[in-house]
C-alpha positions as CSV (number, residue, x, y, z in Angstrom):
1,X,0.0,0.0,0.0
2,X,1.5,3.4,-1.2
3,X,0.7,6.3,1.6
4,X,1.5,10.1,0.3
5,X,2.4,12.6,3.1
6,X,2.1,16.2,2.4
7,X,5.5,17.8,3.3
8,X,6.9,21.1,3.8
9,X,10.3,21.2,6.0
10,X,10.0,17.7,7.8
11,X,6.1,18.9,8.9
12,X,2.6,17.9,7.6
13,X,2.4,20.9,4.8
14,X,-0.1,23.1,6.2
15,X,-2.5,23.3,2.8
16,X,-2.4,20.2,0.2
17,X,-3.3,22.0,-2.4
18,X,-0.2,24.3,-2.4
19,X,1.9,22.0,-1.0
20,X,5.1,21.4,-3.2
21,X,6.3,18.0,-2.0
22,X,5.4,14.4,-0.6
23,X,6.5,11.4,0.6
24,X,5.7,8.3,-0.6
25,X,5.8,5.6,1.7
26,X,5.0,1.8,0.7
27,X,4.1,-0.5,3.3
28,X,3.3,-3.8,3.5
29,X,1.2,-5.4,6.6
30,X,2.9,-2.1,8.4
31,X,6.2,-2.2,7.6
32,X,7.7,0.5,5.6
33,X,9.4,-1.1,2.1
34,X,10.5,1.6,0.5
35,X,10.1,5.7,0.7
36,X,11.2,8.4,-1.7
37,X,10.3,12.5,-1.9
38,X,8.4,13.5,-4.7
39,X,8.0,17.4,-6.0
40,X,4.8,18.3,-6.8
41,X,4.7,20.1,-10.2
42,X,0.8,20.0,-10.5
43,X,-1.1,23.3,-9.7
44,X,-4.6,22.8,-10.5
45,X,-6.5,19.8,-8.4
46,X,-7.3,18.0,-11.1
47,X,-3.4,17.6,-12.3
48,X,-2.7,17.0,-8.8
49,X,-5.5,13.7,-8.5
50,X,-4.2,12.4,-11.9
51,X,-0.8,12.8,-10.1
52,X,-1.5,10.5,-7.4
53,X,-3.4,8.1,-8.8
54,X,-0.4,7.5,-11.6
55,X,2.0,7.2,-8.5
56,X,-0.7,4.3,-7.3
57,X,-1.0,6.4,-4.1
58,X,-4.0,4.6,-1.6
59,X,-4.0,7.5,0.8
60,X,-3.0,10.4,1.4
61,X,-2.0,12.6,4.7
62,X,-2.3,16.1,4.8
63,X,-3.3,19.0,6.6
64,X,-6.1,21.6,5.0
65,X,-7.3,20.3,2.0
66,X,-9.9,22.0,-0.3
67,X,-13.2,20.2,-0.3
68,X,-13.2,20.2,-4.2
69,X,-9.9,18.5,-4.5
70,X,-10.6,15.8,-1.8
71,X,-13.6,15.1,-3.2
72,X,-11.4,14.2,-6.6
73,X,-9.3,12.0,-4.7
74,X,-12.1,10.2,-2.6
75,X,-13.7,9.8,-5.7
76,X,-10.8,8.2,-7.3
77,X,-10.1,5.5,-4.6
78,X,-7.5,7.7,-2.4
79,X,-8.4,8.0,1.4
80,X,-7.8,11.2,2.4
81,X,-6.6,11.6,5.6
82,X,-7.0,15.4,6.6
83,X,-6.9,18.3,9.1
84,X,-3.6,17.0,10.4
85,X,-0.6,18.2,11.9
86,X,3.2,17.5,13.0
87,X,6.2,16.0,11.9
88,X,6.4,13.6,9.2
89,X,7.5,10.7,11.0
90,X,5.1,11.1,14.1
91,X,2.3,11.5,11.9
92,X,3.7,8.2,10.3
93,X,3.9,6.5,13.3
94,X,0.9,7.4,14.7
95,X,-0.8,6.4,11.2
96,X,1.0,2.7,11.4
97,X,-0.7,2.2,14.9
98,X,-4.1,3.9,14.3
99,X,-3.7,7.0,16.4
100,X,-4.0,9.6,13.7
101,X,-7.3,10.7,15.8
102,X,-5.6,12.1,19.0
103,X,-6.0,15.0,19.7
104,X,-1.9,16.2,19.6
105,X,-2.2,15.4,15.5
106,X,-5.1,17.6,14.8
107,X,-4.7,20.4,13.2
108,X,-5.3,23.7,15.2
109,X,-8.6,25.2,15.6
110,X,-10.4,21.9,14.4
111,X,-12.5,19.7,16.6
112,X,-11.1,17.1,18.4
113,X,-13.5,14.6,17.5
114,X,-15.7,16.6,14.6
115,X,-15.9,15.1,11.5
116,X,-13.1,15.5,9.2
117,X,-13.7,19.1,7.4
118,X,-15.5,20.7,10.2
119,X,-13.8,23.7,11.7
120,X,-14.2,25.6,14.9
121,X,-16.6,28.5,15.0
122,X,-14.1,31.5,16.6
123,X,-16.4,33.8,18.5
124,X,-16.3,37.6,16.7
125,X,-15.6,40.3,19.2
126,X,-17.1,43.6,19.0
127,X,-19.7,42.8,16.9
128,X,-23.6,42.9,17.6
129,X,-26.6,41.2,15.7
C-alpha cells in the first residue's frame, strides 16, 4: 500500500493544495518497504489527483485540504486523511498504529472529535446582531 504525506520542512504541509512535495511511503502489513520524496509540479486539483493516482497512491496525509480536490481524490479510490498536523514521521507513526485521531495530531482550531472538514466556530468580538 502506497501512503503520500504532504511535506513542507519535515512537517505535515499546512494546505495540500499548495503543497510542493510528498513522501511516498509503501508499506506492506505495516512495515515501511520503501520511501522516496516526490516534488509536486501539479497546480490545479485536477493535475494533482491524476498525479496520485499515476504514483498508485491509496492514501494520502495532509493538513487543509480543499473540499473540491478531496472530493477528486475520494472519488478516485484515495483516502484522504486530513486536518492533520506534525512531523512527518510522528504523523507516520501514529498512522502505522491507528492513532492519527488524537488529539496532539489535529490540526489547530479543528475539533477534536468533529468530522473530518469541520472547523471551529471562533467567536467575533465587537460585533452585535
Amino acid at each position: 500500500m502506497k501512503v503520500a504525506i504532504s511535506v513542507w520542512q519535515n512537517k505535515i504541509s499546512s494546505v495540500f493544495d499548495f503543497a510542493d512535495k510528498l513522501l511516498l511511503i509503501d508499506l506492506e502489513n505495516g512495515i515501511e518497504k520503501s520511501r522516496k520524496e516526490i516534488t509536486l509540479t501539479e497546480q490545479s486539483g485536477p493535475e494533482r489527483a491524476a498525479r496520485l493516482r499515476r504514483l498508485g497512491v491509496h492514501v494520502l496525509i495532509c493538513g487543509a485540504i480543499s473540499r473540491a480536490l478531496a472530493e477528486m481524490l475520494t472519488s478516485s479510490g484515495i483516502q484522504v486523511l486530513s486536518f492533520l498536523a506534525g512531523s512527518t514521521e510522528q504523523i507516520l507513526a501514529a498512522y502505522k498504529t491507528g492513532n492519527l485521531s488524537l488529539p496532539q495530531y489535529a490540526l489547530p482550531n479543528v475539533w477534536v472529535g468533529a468530522p473530518r472538514g469541520f472547523r471551529r466556530r471562533r467567536a467575533r468580538r465587537g460585533r452585535r446582531r
